[in-house]
Every structure is written in C-alpha cells, then in structure tokens.
C-alpha positions as CSV (number, residue, x, y, z in Angstrom):
1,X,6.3,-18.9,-8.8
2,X,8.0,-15.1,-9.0
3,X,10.6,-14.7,-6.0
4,X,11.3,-11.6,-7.1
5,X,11.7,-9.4,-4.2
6,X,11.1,-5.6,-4.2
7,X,12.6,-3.4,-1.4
8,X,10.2,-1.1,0.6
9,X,11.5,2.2,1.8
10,X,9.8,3.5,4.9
11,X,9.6,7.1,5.5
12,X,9.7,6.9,9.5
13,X,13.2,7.3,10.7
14,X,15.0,4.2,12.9
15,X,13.1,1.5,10.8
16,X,14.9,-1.0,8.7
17,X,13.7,-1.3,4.9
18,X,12.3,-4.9,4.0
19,X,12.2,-6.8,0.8
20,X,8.7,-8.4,0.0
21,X,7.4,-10.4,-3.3
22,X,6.8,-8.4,-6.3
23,X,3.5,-10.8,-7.1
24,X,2.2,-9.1,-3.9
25,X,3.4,-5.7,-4.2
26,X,2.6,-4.6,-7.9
27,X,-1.1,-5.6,-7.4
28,X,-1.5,-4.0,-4.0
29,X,0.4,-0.7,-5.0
30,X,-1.5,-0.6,-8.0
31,X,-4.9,-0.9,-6.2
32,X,-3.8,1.7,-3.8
33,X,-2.9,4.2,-6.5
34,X,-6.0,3.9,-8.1
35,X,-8.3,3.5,-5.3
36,X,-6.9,7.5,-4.4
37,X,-7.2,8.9,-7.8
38,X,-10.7,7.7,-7.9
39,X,-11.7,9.2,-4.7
40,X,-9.1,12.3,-5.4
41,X,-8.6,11.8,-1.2
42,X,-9.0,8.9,0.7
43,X,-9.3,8.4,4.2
44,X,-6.8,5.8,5.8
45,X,-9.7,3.8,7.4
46,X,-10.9,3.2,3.9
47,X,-7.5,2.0,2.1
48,X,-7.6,-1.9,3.6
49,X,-10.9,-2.6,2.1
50,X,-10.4,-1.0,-1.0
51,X,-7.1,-3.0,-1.7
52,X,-9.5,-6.1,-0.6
53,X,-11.8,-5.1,-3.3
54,X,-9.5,-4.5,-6.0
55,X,-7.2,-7.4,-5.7
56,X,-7.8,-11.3,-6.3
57,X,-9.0,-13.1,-2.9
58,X,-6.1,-16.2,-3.4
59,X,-3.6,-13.5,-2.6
60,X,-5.1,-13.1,1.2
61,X,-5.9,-17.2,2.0
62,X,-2.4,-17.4,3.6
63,X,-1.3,-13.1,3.5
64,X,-2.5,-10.8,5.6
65,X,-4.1,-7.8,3.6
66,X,-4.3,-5.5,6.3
67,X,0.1,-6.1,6.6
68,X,0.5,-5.3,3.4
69,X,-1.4,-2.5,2.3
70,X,0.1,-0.9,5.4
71,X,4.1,-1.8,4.1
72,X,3.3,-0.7,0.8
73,X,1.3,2.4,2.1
74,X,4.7,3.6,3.9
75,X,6.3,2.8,0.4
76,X,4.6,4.7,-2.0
77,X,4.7,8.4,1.1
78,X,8.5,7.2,1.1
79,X,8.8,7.7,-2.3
80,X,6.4,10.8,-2.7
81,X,3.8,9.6,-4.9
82,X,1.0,9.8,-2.1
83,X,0.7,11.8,0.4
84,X,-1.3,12.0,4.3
85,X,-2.9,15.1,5.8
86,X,-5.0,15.6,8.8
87,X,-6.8,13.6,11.5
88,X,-8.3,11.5,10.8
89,X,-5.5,10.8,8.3
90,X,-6.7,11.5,4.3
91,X,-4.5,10.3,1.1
92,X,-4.3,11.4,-1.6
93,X,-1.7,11.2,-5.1
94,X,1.3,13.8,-4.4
C-alpha cells in the first residue's frame, strides 16, 4: 500500500494544514478538476456526488467521501486552481 502523504493547505486563516494519503487525494482532486471543466461552473451541492461518480466505490467502504472532497476542495482554492463565487456557492477552474 502507498503511505505517501500529501500536505493540504487550507485557505481559511487559524486552521492547521493536514497530511492525507496520496492514493486518496490524486483521484479525488482529479475528479474535482474535471468534474468543473466539464460543467465550466459547478455548484458546491453538486461536487460530493460528482467525486462519488468519478471515483472507484472501494475508496469510500471505510472513507468518508463527503470528508474528503471537502479537504481537497479547500486545497485546490488554497492553491488557486479553482475558485467559489456567489450564494449558493458556484466553482469553477481559476
């Protein structure tokens, strides 16, 4: 198994970064990404499902998809490659 970790940076201020395993994160950033430059902008309610969709079901018997999505969400606005706008909140590739 990879125990590769990858750190998460977190674009809301006073919250610690957090390391989490590469097998979960490159799929889940990956579905993300593309998930938004298919839709061009994609509303947050939508993301969770659409990283359900587009990854493997084994990775969520004992993970919580909804977690994760969420940590690597905050990841990829930390490092400016998505963006959110409005309310209800839309994404979309920066």
């Amino acid at each position: 198994m990879n125990d590769e970790r990858v750190m998460l940076e977190n674009p809301n201020t006073g919250r610690d970064d957090m390391r989490i395993s590469r097998a979960i994160y490159d799929p889940v950033r990956a579905a993300i990404l593309a998930a938004i430059d298919e839709a061009g902008t994609l509303p947050l309610a939508d993301l969770r499902a659409e990283v359900e969709r587009r990854t493997p079901s084994e990775m969520w018997e004992t993970s919580s998809v909804g977690w994760y999505t969420t940590s690597v969400k905050l990841d990829l606005e930390a490092k400016g490659l998505i963006r959110k706008e409005g309310s209800p909140q839309q994404l979309s590739l920066a």
